[in-house]
SEMINU-789470 format. One record per residue (C-alpha): y, x, z. Coordinates in steps of 0.02 Angstrom, whole numbers. Example, Ala and Ser with C-alpha at 12.3 -4.5 7.8 and 13.67 -1.06 7.14 Angstrom:
2
{py=-225; px=615; pz=390}
{py=-53; px=684; pz=357}
This chain:
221
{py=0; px=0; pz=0}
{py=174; px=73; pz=-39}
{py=309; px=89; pz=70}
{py=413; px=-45; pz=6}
{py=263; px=-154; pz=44}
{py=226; px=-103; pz=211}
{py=324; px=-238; pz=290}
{py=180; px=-377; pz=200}
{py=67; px=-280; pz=313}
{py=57; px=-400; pz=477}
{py=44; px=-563; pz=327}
{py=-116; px=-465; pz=319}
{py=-292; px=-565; pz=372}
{py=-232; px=-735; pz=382}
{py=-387; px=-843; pz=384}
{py=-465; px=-994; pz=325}
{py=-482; px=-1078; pz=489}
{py=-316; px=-1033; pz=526}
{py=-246; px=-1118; pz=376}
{py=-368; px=-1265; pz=406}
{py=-284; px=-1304; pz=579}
{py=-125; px=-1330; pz=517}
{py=-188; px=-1419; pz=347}
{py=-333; px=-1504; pz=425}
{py=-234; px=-1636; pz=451}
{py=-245; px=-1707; pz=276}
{py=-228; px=-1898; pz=224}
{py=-351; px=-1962; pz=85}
{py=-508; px=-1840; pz=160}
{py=-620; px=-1841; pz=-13}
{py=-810; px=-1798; pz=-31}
{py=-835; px=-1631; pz=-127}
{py=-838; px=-1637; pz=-305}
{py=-995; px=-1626; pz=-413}
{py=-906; px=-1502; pz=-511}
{py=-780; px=-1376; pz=-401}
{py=-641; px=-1323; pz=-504}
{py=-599; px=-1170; pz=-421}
{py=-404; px=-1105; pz=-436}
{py=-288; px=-971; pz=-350}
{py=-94; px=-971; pz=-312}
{py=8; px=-836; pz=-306}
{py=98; px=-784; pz=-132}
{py=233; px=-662; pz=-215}
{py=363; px=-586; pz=-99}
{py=493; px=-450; pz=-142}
{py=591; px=-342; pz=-32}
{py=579; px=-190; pz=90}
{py=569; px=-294; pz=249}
{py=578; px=-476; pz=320}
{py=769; px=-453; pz=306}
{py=777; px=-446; pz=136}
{py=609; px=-524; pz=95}
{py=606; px=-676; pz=-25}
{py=453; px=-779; pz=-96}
{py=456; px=-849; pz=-291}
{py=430; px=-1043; pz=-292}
{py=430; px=-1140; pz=-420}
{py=466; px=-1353; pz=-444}
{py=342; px=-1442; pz=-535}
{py=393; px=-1533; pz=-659}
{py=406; px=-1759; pz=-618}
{py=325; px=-1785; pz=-768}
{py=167; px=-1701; pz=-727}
{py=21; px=-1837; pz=-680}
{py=-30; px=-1740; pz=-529}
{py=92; px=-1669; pz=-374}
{py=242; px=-1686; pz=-485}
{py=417; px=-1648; pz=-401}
{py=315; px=-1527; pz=-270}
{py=356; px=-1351; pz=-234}
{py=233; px=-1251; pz=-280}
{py=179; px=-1072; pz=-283}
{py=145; px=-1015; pz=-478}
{py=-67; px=-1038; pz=-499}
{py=-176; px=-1151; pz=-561}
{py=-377; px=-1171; pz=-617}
{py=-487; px=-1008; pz=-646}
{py=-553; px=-995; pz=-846}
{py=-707; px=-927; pz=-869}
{py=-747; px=-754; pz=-800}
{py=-577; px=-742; pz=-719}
{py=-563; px=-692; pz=-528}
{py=-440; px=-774; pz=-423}
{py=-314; px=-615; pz=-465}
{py=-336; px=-618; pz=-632}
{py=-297; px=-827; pz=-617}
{py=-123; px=-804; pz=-530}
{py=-72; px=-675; pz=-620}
{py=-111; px=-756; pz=-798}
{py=-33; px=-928; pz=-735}
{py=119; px=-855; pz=-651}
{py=143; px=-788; pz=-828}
{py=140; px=-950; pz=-928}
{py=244; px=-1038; pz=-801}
{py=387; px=-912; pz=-740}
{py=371; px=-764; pz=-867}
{py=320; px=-655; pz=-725}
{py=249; px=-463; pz=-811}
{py=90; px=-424; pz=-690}
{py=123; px=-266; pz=-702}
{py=300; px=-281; pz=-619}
{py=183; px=-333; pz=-460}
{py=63; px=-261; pz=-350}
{py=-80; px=-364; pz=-258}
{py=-98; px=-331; pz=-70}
{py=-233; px=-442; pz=-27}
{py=-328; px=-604; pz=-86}
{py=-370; px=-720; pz=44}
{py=-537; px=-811; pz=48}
{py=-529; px=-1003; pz=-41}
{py=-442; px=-1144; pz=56}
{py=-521; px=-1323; pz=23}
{py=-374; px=-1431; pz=-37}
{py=-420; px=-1609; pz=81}
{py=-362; px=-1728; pz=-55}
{py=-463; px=-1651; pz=-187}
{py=-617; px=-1547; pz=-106}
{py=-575; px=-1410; pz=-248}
{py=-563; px=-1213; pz=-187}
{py=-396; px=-1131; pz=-181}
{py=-385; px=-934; pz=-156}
{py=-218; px=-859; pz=-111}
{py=-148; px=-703; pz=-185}
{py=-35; px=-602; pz=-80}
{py=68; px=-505; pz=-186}
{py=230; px=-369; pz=-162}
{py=343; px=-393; pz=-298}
{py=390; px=-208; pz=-317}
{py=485; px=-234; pz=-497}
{py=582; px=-396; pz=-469}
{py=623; px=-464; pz=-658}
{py=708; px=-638; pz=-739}
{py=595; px=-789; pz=-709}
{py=621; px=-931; pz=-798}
{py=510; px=-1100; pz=-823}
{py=427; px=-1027; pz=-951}
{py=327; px=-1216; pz=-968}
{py=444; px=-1338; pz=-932}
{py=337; px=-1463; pz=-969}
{py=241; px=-1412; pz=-802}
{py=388; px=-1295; pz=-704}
{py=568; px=-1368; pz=-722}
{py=608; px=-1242; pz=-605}
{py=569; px=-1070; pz=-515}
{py=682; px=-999; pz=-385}
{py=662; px=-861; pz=-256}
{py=673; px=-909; pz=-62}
{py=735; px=-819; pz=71}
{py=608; px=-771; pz=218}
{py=760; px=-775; pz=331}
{py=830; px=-947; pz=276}
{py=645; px=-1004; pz=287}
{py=625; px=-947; pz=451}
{py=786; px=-1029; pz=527}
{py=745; px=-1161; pz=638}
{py=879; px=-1264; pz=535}
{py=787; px=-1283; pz=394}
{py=604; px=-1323; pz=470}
{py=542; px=-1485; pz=512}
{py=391; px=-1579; pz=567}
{py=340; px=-1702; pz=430}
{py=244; px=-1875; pz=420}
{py=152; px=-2021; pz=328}
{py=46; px=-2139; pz=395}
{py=-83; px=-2055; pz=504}
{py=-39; px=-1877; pz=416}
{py=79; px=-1735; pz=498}
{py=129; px=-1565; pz=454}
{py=261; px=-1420; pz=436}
{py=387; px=-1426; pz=295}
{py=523; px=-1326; pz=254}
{py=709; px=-1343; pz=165}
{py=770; px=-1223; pz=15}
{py=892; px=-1234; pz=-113}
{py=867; px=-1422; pz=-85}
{py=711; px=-1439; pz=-108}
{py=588; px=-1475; pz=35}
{py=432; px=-1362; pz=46}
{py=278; px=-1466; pz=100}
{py=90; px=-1508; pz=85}
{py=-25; px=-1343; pz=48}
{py=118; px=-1234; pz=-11}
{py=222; px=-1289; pz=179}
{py=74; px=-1279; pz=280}
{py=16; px=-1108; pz=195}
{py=185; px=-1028; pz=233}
{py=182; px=-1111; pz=405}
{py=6; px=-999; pz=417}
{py=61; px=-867; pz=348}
{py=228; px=-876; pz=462}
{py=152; px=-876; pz=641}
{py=-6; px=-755; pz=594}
{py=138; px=-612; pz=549}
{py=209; px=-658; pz=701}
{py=384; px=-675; pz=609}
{py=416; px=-889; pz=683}
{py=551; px=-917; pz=792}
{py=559; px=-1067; pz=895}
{py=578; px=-1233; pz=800}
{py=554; px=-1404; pz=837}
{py=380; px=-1432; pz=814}
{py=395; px=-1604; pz=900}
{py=514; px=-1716; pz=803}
{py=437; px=-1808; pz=679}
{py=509; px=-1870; pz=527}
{py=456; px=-1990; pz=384}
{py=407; px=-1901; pz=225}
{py=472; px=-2031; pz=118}
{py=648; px=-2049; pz=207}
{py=624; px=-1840; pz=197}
{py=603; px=-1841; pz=13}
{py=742; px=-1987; pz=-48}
{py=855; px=-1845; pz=9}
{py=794; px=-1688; pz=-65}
{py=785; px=-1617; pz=-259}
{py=602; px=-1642; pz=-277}
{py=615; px=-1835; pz=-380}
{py=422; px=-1831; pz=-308}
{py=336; px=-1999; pz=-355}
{py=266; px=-2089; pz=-208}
């Protein structure tokens, strides 16, 4: 791992179970498929240190038939005889433009069960060590891609407890948009294993749907 990179080093290890406790929580619990369509995101951060550490996110497009309006990380399904790596890498390509080679891969995680669909999901935790233009390189999927600050996401001011129906979990605000579901909850994970959290309110609860008439997202509900 190279200096610059160093900082990513307590993000290091995050588990399964420990993303499972604060995603287990999941509305709409499915069976497993008969047919697991296995995919990987991509966790890229840039900077030397949590100070001036930021994450690339991107806002999937409204028109999209499934979590349209969300804020995502840039992934998607593995093609045949691709690892999880290879997956995030060529996806964060078509979506935001991203050069792999302007990136170096620290770690990938083991798969994370997504609730509402039973399909495998393996993070990629990545140092951006060459940050370059993004773009939404397929709008008609990405309508946007932004970077996020780690400090701003850390601020107690923009993290809140979020809720609907018998489902609750952590969420976060940026550049308008809110940050919730898998990509909130793995950040949330990622967050408190690196030991980088500060004290938020964990308790107040508010309603997703009042939550989302007053963000960017345009999320369908």
């Amino acid at each position: 791992m190279s200096n610059d990179a160093a900082w990513l080093r307590p993000a290091m290890g995050l588990s399964t179970p420990q993303i499972d406790e604060v995603l287990g929580n999941r509305l709409f619990v499915k069976d497993a498929p008969k047919v697991l369509k296995p995919a990987a995101v991509l966790m890229l951060f840039s900077g030397t240190s949590l100070d001036d550490g930021e994450v690339v996110l991107t806002h999937r497009s409204p028109s999209m038939r499934s979590h349209s309006g969300q804020i995502a990380f840039p992934g998607g399904r593995l093609e045949e005889g691709e690892t999880p790596v290879d997956a995030a890498l060529r996806e964060a390509w078509e979506e935001t433009g991203l050069e792999a080679d302007t990136t170096t891969v620290v770690e990938e995680l083991d798969p994370v069960t997504i609730r509402v669909s039973g399909h495998p999901v393996s993070p990629v935790l990545a140092h951006w060590h060459a940050p370059m233009h993004l773009w939404p390189a397929s709008p008609a999927e990405t309508d946007d891609v932004f970077t996020a600050s780690l400090r701003e996401l850390l601020d107690p001011e923009n993290r809140l407890t979020i809720g609907w129906g018998d489902w609750t979990g952590p969420a976060f605000w940026a550049n308008g948009y809110l940050i919730w579901g898998f990509t909130g909850g793995l950040l949330s994970s990622l967050f408190a294993h690196a030991g980088w959290e500060e004290d938020w309110d964990r308790e107040n609860r508010h309603d997703l749907r009042s939550v989302l008439r007053s963000s960017r997202n345009r999320e369908k509900m």
